[in-house]
C-alpha positions as CSV (number, residue, x, y, z in Angstrom):
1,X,0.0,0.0,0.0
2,X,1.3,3.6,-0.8
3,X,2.0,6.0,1.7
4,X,0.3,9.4,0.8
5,X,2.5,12.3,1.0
6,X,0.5,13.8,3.4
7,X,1.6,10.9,6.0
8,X,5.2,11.3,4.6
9,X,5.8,14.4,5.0
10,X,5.8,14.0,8.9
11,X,8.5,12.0,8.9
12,X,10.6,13.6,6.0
13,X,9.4,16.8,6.5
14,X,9.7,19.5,3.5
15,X,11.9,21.8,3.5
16,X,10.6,25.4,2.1
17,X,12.8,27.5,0.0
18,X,12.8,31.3,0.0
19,X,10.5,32.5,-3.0
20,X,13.0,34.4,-4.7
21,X,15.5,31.8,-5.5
22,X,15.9,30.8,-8.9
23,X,16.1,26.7,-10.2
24,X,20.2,27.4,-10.1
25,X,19.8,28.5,-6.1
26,X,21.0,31.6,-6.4
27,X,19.2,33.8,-3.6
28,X,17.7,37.1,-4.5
29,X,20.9,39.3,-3.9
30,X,22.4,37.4,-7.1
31,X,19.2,38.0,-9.4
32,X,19.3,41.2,-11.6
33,X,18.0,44.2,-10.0
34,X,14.7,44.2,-12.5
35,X,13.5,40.8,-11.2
36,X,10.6,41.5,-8.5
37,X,8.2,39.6,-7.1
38,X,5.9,39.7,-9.4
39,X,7.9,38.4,-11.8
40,X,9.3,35.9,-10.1
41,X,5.7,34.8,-9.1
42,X,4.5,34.9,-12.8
43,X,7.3,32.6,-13.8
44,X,6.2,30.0,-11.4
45,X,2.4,30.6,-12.4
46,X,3.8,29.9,-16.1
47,X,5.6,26.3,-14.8
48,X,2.2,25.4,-12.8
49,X,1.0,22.1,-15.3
50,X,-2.3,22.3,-16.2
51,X,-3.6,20.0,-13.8
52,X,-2.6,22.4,-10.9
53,X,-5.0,25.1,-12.4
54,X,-7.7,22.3,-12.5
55,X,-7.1,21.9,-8.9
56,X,-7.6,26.3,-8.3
57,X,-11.3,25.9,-9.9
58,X,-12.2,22.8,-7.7
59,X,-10.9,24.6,-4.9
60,X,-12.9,27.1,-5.9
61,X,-16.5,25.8,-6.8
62,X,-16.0,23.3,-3.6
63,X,-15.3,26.1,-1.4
64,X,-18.2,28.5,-2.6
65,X,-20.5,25.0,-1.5
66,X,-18.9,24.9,1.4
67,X,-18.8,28.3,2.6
68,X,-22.6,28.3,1.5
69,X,-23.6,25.6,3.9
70,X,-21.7,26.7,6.5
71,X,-23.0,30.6,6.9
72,X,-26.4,29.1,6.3
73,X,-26.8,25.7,8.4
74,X,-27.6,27.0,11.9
75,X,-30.0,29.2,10.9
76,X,-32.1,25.8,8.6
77,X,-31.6,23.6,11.4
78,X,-33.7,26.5,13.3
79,X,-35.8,27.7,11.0
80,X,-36.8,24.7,8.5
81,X,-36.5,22.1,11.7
82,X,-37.0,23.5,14.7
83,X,-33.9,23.3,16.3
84,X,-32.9,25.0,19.1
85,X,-30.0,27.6,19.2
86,X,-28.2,24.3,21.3
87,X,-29.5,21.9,19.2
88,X,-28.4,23.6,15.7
89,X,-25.0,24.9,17.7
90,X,-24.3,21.1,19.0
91,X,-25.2,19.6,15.3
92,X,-22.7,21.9,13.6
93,X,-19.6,20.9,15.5
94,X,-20.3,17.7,16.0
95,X,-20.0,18.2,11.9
96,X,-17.6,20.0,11.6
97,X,-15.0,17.3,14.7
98,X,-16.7,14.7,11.8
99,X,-15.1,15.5,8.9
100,X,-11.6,15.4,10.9
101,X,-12.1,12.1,12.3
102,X,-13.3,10.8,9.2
103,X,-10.2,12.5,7.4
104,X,-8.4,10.6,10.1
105,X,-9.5,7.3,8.9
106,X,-9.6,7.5,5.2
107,X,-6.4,8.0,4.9
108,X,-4.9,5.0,3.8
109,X,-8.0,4.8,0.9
110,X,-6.9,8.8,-0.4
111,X,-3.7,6.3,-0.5
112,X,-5.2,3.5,-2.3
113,X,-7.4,5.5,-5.0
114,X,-5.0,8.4,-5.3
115,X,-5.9,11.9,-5.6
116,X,-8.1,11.8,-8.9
117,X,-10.4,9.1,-7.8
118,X,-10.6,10.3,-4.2
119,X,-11.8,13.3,-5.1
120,X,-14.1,11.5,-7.8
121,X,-15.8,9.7,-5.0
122,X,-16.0,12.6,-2.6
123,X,-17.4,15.0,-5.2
124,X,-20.2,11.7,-5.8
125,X,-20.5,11.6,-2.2
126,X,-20.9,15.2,-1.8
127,X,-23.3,15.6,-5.0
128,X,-25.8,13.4,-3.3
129,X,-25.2,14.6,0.4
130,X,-26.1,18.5,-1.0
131,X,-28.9,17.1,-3.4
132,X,-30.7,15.1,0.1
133,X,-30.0,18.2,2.4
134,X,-31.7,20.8,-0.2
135,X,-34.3,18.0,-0.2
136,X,-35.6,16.4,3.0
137,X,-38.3,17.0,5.5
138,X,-37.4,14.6,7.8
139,X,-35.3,14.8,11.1
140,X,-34.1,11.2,10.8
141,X,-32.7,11.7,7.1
142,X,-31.2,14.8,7.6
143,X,-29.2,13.5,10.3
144,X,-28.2,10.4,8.7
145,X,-26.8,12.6,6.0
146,X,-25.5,15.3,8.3
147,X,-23.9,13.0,10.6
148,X,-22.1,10.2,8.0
149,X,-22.0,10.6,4.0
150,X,-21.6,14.5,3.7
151,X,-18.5,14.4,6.8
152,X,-16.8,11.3,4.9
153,X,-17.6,13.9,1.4
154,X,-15.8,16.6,2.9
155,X,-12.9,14.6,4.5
156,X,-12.4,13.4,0.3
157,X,-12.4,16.9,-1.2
158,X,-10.4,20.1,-0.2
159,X,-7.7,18.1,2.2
160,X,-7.1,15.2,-1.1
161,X,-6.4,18.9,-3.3
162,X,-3.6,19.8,-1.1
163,X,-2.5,16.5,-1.8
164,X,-2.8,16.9,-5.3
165,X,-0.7,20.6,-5.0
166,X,2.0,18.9,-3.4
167,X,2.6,16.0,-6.3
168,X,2.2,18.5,-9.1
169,X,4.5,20.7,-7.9
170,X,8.3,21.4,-6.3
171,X,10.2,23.7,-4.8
172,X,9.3,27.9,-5.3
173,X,6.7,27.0,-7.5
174,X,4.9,24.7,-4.8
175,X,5.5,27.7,-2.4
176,X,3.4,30.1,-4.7
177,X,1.4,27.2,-5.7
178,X,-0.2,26.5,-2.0
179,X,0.0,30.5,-1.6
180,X,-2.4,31.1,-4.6
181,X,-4.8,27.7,-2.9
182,X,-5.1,29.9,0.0
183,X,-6.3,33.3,-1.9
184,X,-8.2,30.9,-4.0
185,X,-10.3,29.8,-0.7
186,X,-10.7,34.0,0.2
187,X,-11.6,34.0,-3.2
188,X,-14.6,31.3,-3.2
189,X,-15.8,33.1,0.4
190,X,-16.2,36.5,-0.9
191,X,-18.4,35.1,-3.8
192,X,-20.2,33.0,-1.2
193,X,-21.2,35.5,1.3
194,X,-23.0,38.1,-0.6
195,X,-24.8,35.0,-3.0
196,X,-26.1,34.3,0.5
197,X,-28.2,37.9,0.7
198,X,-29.2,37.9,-3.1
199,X,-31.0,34.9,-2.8
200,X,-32.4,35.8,0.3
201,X,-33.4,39.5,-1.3
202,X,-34.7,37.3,-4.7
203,X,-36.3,34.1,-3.1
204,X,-37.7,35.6,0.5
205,X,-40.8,33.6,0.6
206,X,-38.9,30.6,-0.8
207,X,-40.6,29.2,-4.5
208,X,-44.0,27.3,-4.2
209,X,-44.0,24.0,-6.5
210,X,-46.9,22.6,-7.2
211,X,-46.8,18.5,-7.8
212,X,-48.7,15.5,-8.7
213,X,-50.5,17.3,-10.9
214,X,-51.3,20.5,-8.4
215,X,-52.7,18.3,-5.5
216,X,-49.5,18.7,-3.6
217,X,-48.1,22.3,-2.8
218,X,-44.1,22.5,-1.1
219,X,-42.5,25.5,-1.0
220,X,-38.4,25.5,-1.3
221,X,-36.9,27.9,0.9
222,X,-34.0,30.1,-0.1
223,X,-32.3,27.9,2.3
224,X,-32.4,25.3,0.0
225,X,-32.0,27.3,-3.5
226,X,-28.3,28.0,-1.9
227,X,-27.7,24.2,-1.1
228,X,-29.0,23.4,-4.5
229,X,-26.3,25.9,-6.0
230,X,-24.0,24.1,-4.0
231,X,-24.9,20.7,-5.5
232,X,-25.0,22.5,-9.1
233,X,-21.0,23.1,-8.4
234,X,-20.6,19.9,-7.2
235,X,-21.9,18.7,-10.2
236,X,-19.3,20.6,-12.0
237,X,-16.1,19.3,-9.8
238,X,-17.4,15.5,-10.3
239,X,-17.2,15.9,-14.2
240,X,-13.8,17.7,-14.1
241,X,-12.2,15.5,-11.8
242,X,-13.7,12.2,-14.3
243,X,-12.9,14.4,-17.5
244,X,-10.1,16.6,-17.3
245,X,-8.2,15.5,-14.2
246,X,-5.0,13.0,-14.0
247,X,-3.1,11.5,-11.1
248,X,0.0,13.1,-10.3
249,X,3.5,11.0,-10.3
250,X,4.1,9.0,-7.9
251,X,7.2,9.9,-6.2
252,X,10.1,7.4,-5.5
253,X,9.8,6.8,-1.9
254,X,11.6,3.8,0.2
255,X,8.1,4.2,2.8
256,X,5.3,3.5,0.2
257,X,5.8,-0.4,0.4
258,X,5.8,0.1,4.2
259,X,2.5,-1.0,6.3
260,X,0.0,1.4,7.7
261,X,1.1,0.3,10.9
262,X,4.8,1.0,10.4
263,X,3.8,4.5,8.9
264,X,1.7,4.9,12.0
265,X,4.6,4.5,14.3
266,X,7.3,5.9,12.5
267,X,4.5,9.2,12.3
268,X,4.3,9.0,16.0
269,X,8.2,8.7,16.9
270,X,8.7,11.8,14.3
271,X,9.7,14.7,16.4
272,X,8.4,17.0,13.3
273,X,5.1,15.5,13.8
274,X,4.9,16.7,17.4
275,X,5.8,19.9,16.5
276,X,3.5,20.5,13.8
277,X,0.6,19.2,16.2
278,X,2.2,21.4,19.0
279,X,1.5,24.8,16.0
280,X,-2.1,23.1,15.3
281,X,-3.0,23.1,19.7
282,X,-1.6,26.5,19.8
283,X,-3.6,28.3,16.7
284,X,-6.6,26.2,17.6
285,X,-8.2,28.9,19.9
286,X,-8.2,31.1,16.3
287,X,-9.6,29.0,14.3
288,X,-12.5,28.1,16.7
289,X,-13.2,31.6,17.3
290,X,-13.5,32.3,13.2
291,X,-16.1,28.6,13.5
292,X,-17.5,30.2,16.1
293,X,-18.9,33.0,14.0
294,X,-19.6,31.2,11.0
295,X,-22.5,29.8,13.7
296,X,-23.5,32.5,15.1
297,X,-23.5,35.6,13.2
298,X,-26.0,34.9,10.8
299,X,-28.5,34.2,13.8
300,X,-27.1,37.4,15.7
301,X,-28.1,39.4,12.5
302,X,-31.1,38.0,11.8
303,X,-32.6,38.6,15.6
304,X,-31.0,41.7,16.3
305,X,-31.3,43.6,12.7
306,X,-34.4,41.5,11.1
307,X,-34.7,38.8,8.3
308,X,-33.5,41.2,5.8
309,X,-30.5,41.9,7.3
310,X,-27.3,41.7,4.9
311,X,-25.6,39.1,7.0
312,X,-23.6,37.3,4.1
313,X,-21.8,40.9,2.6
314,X,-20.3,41.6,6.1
315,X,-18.9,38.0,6.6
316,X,-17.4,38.8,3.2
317,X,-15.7,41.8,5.0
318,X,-13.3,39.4,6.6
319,X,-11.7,37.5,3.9
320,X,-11.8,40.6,1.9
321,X,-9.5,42.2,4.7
């Protein structure tokens, strides 16, 4: 079984190189004074493969789902289910601490099916998982989908694209490379947060559907137009990834015949291993706090300024800044 470079690169960990240095290592002081940057950056861009800008619009489209579900999910628990501010509050981490324990576990299958079919299968899983969640009326389902199928969807998609990043490219150009994957993500949430308000503003009473010939009456919610949107992207990832998107290389590696069980322990006695979990304890406290207000803004807004209130463009404000 092959070790995924994720799981490697604990115990060989990767080295980054300054951004302006050159293929020959020269640093910056020996490049002519006219090289910047910029240009420095747009010769990497130009060395990116094809497959790399494949992986940007994925990004992307899965992060404008994403960021959809997650500024809008407390408030549909509440609203289209009843929840209680607990209830929806408890259900969205117990999401969110899903997706890493399922991430956890699926490792050694993102090593089996490599990058291309993992994120095949997560984009399937993910295409149903938005498609049932715009869809269902009932507690029990959306649970069952909440709780198992869209967590292992998510732990298959955005963390397998770093993957991807890594295998496609080396040295300065993977450093600008992972740099433009993080706009790419501030990118997807600016688009995502004001879509939130339009279709809030376009759709407020939801759309009534009439069917079985006009005996039976639903009405969709704008809730569920922006999971819908979120599927449609979906829909798009899962035909670029079976169309247009290859496997990276494998790379020569000595610890790809190894067992699970060795990687396991060799992860474990790593000393760069503690140390990266020692950086991901100590920044924790941030990123719960930014979590924290994907959950509860919206409702904040909504209560204290009305159901009209422009929640999703001053979310935006923070990636933006």
């Amino acid at each position: 079984m092959k070790a995924s470079n994720s799981t490697s690169s604990f115990s060989e960990p990767y080295e980054s190189k300054p951004l302006l240095r050159n293929r020959q290592g020269k640093s910056e002081e020996h490049l002519p004074p006219t090289t910047s940057a910029a240009a420095m950056w747009w010769k990497s861009m130009k060395r990116w493969p094809k497959e790399v800008w494949l992986i940007f619009l994925l990004k992307y489209l899965e992060s404008y789902a994403y960021f959809v579900f997650a500024y809008t999910l407390i408030l549909f628990l509440s609203d289209e289910f009843g929840f209680s501010d607990e209830e929806a509050g408890w259900s969205y981490g117990f999401y969110g601490m899903l997706v890493s324990v399922y991430g956890f576990i699926m490792g050694s299958v993102i090593d089996t099916l490599g990058p291309r079919w993992s994120l095949t299968g997560g984009m399937s899983i993910l295409l149903v998982s938005r498609l049932v969640m715009a869809t269902t009326y009932s507690t029990h389902v959306l649970a069952a989908v909440l709780f198992t199928v869209l967590p292992i969807g998510g732990a298959l998609g955005i963390p397998v694209m770093q993957i991807a990043i890594k295998r496609f490219t080396e040295g300065e150009d993977r450093s600008t490379a992972f740099s433009m994957f993080y706009v790419i993500m501030n990118v997807a949430a600016i688009t995502a947060a004001p879509c939130i308000d339009a279709f809030h503003r376009a759709f407020p009473r939801g759309i009534a559907l009439a069917l079985a010939g006009g005996d039976v009456h639903i009405t969709v919610s704008s809730y569920r137009i922006l999971f819908l949107t979120g599927a449609f992207v979906t829909a798009l990832c899962l035909v670029i990834c079976l169309l247009f998107l290859r496997d990276p290389p494998s790379e020569p590696n000595s610890a790809s015949e190894k067992a699970p069980g060795q990687l396991f322990q060799e992860v474990m006695a790593s000393d760069g291993f503690w140390r990266f979990l020692l950086l991901v304890v100590l920044l924790m406290g941030v990123r719960v706090i930014y979590r924290h207000m994907d959950a509860t803004f919206p409702k904040y807004m909504v209560r204290e300024f009305g159901p009209e209130a422009l929640y999703g463009t001053i979310i935006a404000l923070n990636p933006l800044c």
